[in-house]
N, C-alpha and C positions, 0 to 999 in steps of 0.2 A: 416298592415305593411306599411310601409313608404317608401318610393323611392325618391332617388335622382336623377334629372335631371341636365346632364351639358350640355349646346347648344354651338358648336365651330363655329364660323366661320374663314374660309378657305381662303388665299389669295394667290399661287394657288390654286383651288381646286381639281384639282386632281396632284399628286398621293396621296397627303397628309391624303386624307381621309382613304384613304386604308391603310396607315401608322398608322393615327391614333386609328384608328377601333382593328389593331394590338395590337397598346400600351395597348388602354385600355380592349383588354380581358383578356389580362394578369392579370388582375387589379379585377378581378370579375365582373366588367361590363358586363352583360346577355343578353341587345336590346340595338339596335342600328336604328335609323331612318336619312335619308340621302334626303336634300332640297340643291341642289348646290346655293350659297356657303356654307351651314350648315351642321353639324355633331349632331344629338343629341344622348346621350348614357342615359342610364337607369343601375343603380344600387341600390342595398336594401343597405340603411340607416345605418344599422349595420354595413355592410360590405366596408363602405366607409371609407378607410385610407385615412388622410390628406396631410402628409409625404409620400406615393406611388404615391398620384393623383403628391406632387409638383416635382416630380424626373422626369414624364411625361410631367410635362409644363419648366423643365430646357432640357430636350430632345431638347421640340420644339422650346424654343428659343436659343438653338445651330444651327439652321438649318438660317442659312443668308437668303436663297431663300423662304422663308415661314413669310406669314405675319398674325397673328391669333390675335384672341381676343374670351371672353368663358363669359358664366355664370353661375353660379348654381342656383337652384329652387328646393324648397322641397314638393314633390308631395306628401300628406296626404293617406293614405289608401283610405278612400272614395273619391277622385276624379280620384282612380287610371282605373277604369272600363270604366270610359268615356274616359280616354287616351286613353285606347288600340281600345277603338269602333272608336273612332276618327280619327286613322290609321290602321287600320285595310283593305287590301288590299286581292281582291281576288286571289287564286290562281287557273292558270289555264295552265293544262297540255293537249296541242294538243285538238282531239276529246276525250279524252278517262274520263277527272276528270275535276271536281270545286268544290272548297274547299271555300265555303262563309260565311259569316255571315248574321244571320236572315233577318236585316235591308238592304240587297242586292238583288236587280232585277235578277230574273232566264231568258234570254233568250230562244228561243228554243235551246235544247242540248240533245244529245241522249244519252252520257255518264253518267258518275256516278254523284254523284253531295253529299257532304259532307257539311253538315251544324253546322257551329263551332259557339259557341258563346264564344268570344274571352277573355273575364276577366281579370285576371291578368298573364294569364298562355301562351300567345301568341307576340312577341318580332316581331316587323316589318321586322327588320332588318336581320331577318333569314328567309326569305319565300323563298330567292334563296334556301336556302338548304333544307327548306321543299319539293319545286318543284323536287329537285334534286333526292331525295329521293324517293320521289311518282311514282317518272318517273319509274326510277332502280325499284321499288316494281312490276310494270303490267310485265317486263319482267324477275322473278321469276316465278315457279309454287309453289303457296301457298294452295294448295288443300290439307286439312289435315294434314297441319305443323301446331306444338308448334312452340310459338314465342314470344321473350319477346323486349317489347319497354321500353327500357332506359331512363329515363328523358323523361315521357310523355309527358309532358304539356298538353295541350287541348286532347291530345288521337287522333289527326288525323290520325297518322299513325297506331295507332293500329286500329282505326276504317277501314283505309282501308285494312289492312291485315285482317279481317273478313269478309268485303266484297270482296275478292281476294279469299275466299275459305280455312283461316286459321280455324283449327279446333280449337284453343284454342290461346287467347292474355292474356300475365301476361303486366300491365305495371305499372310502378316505377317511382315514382317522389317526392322530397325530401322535399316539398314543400305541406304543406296540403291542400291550396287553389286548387292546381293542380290536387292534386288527386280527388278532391270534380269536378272539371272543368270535368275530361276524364271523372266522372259518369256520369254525367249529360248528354254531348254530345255523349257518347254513346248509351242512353236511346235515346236521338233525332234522333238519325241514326238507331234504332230499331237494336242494335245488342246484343248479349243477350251472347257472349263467352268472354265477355271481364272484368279480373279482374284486377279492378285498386287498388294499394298497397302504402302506403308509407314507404320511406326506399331508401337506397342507395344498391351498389352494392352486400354489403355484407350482406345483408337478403335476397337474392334474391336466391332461391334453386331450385332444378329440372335440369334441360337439354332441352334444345331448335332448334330446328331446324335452326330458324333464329335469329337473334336480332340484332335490328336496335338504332343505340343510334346518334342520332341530337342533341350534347348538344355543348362542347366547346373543343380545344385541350388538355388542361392542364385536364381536367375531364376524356376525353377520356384516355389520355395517363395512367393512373393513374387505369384506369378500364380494361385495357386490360388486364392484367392478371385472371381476371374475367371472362369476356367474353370467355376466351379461352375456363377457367375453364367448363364454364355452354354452353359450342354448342358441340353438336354432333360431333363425325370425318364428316367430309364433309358437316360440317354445314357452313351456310353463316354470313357474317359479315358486316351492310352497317355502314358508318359512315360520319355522317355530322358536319354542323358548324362552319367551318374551312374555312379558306383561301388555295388558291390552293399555295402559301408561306410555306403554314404548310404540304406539302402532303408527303417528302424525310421524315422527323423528326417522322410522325406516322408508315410511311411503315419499318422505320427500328424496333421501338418498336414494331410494330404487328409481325414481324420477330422472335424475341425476344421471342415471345408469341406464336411460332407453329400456326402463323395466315398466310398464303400464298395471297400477294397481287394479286389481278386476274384483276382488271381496276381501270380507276377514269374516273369519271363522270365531268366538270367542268362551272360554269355558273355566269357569270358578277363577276368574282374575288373570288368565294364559290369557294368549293370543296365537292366531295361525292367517298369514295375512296369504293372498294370492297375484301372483304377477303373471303377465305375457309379456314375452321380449315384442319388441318394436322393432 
């Protein structure tokens, strides 16, 4: 699969970038990488409209106080793996996680420590909301919860809900490379409860205690009826991906949805919101 790279540069750079980051999720753009004064986004090839991208650069050049200039660059399947190695950024939450890749020096750390290897199934640009996510997972009790992770991707999250004491991980991801990514990295973190599936929300059957979906608003929004569908009364609901911009417009759809907001979590301009089914 082929990806497209557009690289913006930003004249001022902020808020623009958080402006932009907005426009183009709307857009199916998935990773985002941010070098001030640059924006780079990442979208699959297929999914890049011409006519959507130019309504987003007539946006910005309505904006007098903004001075950009872009490129685009067609990333080949095979040089897509060395992208993502190449920014691939640890995560690291307090004493408690580290979320690394192979090619990363382990300090001494007494916490848990998760070893991803990052492929094509890991987006830079969202490790706030992985962080976000991970944090909110250690103050759960996940000790013999069903749990399904939404848009796995690499399976971090479902791997750490295994090592948190889940009794069972279904995770989903629409994307076959990703699903093949969560096997594999699960076998590396030796966890043996964890089934990875492809499919979108509506293959997805049984009833879960938790489920955790880090993917994007428009996906989210669109899945909530689902989600309500497949949690337990008094099940939980985490959700990432988003801008703390997008956090009124999901809380009233998960409303919608007999989903009761109970917090938000929020981190460098991300959001991580929390529900209980009703």
């Amino acid at each position: 699969m082929n990806y497209i790279e557009v690289e913006f540069n930003l004249s001022p750079f902020n808020p623009w970038n958080e402006v932009l980051i907005a426009y183009l999720s709307e857009q199916d753009f998935e990773s985002f990488q941010e070098e001030k004064p640059k924006v780079k986004a990442y979208i699959q090839e297929e999914l890049f409209q011409k006519e959507n991208f130019e309504v987003i650069l007539k946006e910005l050049n309505s904006q007098k106080e903004l001075d950009f200039s872009y490129n685009l660059t067609l990333i080949p399947q095979q040089n897509w793996n060395a992208v993502w190695e190449s920014q691939f950024e640890p995560v690291i939450i307090e004493d408690k996680l580290q979320i690394i890749a192979p090619f990363h020096r382990v300090n001494d750390f007494s916490g848990q420590i998760i070893v991803i290897e990052p492929k094509m199934s890991f987006g830079t640009g969202h490790h706030q909301t992985t962080y976000l996510m991970c944090k909110t997972m250690f103050d759960l009790d996940l000790k013999d919860q069903v749990v399904l992770d939404m848009g796995s991707g690499t399976g971090v999250l479902a791997i750490l809900a295994e090592k948190l004491g889940a009794l069972h991980v279904d995770a989903y991801d629409i994307e076959p490379w990703s699903v093949e990514n969560c096997r594999e990295n699960s076998e590396k973190n030796d966890c043996h409860n964890i089934s990875s599936y492809l499919g979108d929300i509506d293959q997805v059957s049984g009833n879960f205690n938790l489920i955790l979906a880090n993917i994007n608003k428009n996906v989210l929004k669109a899945h909530l009826p689902g989600y309500s569908n497949l949690l337990y009364s008094g099940g939980t609901l985490l959700l990432s991906g988003f801008f703390t911009s997008d956090e009124n417009e999901l809380k009233l759809a998960a409303n919608e949805n007999n989903l009761e907001f109970e917090y938000s979590e929020n981190r460098e301009g991300w959001s991580m919101l929390k529900f209980i089914k009703l």
